[in-house]
N, C-alpha and C positions, 0 to 999 in steps of 0.2 A: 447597480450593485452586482459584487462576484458570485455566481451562484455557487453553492457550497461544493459541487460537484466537477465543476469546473480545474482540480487541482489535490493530487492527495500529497498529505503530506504525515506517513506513518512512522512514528517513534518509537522504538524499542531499545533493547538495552544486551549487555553483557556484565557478567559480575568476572572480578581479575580472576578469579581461580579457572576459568571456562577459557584458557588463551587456546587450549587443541580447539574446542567450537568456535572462537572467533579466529584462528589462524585458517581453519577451513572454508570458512564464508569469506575471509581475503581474498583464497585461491579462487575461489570461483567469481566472487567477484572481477579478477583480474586474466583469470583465463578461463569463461565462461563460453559455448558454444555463442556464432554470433549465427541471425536471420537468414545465413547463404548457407547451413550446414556444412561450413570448415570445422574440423575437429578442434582447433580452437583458435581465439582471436593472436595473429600473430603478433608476434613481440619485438622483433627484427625485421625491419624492411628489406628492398632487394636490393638496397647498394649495403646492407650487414649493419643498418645505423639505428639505433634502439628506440623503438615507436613508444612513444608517451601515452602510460593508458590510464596514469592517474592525474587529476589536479588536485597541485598540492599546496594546502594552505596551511602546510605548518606539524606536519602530520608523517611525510612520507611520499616518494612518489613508487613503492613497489610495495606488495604486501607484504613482506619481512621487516621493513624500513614501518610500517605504519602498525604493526602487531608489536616492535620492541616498545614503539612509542606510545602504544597503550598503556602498554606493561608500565612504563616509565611515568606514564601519566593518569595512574589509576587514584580513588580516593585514597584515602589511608586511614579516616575518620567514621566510619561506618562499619555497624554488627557485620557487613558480607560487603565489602568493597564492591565497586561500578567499575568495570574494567574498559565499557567503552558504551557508546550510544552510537544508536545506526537509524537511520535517517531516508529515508524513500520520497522524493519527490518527481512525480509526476502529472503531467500537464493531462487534462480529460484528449483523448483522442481526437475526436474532431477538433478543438480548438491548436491541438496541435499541429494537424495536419491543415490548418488557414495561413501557418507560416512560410513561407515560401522552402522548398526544401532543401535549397542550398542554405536556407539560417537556422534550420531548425536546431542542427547542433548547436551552435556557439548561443542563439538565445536561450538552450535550455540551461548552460551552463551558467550564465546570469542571472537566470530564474531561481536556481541553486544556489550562487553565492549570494543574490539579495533577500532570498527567504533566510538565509544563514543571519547577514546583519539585522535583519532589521526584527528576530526573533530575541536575538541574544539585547538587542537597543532596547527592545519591551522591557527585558528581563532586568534592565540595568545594569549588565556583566558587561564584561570584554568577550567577543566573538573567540571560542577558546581553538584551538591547531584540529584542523581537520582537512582530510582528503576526500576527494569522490571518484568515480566513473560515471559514465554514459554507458548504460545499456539499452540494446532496442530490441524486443519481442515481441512477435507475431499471435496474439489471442486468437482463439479458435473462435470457429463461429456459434457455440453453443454455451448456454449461462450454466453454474453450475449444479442447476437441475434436472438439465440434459435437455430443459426445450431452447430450439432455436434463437436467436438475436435476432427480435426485430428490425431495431435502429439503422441493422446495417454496418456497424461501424465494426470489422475486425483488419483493418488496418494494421500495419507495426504499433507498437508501443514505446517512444521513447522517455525514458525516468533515468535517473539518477542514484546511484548506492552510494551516502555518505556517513562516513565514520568519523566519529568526534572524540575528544578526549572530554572525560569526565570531569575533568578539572579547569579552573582557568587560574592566570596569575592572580596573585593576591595582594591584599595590601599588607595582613598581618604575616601571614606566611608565602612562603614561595608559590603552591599552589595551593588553591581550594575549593573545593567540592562544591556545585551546584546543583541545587534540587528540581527533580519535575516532578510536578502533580498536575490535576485537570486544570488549576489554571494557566500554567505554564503550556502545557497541550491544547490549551483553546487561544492561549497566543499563537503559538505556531502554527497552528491552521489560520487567524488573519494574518500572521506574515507572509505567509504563500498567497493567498488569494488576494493582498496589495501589491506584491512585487510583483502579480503577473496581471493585474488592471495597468499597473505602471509601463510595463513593457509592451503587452501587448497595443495599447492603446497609441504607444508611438510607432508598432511594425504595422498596424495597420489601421489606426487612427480610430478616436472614439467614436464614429457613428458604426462603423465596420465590429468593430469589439461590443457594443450594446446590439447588434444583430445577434452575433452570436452568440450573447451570453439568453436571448430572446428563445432561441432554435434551442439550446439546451433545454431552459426552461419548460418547453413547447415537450421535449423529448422526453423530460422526465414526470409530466403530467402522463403523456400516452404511455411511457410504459408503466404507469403509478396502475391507471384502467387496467391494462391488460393483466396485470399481476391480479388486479380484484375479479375480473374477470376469469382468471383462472383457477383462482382459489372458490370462487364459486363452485364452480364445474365442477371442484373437488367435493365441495358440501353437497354437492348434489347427488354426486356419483355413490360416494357412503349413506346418502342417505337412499337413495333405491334400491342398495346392496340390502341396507338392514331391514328395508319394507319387507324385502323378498322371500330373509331367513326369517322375520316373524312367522310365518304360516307351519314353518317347517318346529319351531322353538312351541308353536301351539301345541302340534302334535307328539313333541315331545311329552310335552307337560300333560298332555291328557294319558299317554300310555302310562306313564310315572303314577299317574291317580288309580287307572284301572289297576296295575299294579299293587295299590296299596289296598283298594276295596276289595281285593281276591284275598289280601292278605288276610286281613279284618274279618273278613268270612270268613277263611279255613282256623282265627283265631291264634292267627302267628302273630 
């Protein structure tokens, strides 16, 4: 079995009136810094011939092209129209990094389009026009509570930014609006983690792929410990802080009384 961690696959949204916030998440998505700190990913190769930095299923292959067809492909049936859905699939890092590194691009990209079919197959829709990128980013070596990463794993990170049209063809109407709720969102987290039992299991064959799904497992027990481990520490540490300032809250309290019995006396 796919361990749940093994694969995120996060869904979020845009409503059509937010096209300046989703035209800005295009651009960056398409001309985002890349892992070598070039000021951005180039667009143009060196013989002038225009490097491809979206796949496009229907959607657009440049951010302007894929922002009109939001626009054009928004709900029109809803209190606050869906102007777009965006879509984060990434593979857990070590499992990514078991894929030889010359495939690791083009398998993530399959990992992308068959999490796409086979969420929308659950759903019983048509797979509705969407584009994506590869991006790849370098995690620091620190969680974000500021203590170190055990695991070891700060590796690049390669995922995927895919934009979807909110609508798909219809039978009644041209287009038509389709809903997510949690069960729709707990489909699409099994269609990531079967498309990528599926894939991985033939790059590097099922007994190779249940090792590593084993190691994961293995990893997220230890660092499950060290987290309990730590938040101990924490109970501990607050609780010899507050041992310490009892002594000091006594002598409060007793000067507070003599105070009051001087009161009492002089009849105040």
């Amino acid at each position: 079995m796919t361990h749940p961690r093994s694969i995120v696959t996060n869904l979020k949204f845009t409503y059509a009136d937010q096209s300046k916030k989703l035209g800005g998440m295009l651009k960056y998505f398409q001309f985002r810094d890349d892992k070598n700190g070039r000021t951005h990913i180039p667009q143009i190769d060196e013989q002038g011939k225009h490097v491809p930095r979206w796949v496009d299923h229907g959607l657009g292959d440049n951010h302007r092209d894929v922002l009109n067809s939001c626009g054009e492909m928004a709900t029109e049936d809803l209190k606050r129209n869906v102007g777009s859905r965006l879509l984060v699939v990434g593979p857990e890092v070590g499992l990514m990094h078991a894929i030889p590194e010359e495939r690791r691009v083009e398998v993530l990209k399959e990992l992308t389009e068959a999490t796409m079919e086979l969420w929308f197959e659950r759903m019983d829709l048509p797979t509705p026009p969407y584009s994506f990128v590869c991006h790849e980013s370098q995690p620091g070596d620190e969680r974000p509570d500021g203590r170190l990463k055990e695991d070891g794993h700060t590796e690049s990170y390669l995922h995927t930014h895919i934009v979807i049209a909110p609508t798909v063809p219809g039978l009644v109407q041209e287009r038509e609006s389709y809903r997510v709720y949690e069960k729709q969102i707990g489909w699409l987290h099994e269609a990531g983690r079967d498309a990528m039992e599926a894939i991985w299991e033939r790059e590097l064959g099922v007994e190779r792929y249940a090792e590593l799904q084993a190691d994961l497992t293995e990893r997220d027990r230890y660092q499950k410990e060290l987290d309990a481990q730590h938040e101990r520490r924490e109970l501990e540490v607050a609780f010899v802080v507050k041992r310490r300032s009892e002594p000091v809250l006594e002598q409060e309290l007793e000067v507070i009384e003599e105070e009051l019995d001087m009161g009492l006396e002089l009849g105040e």
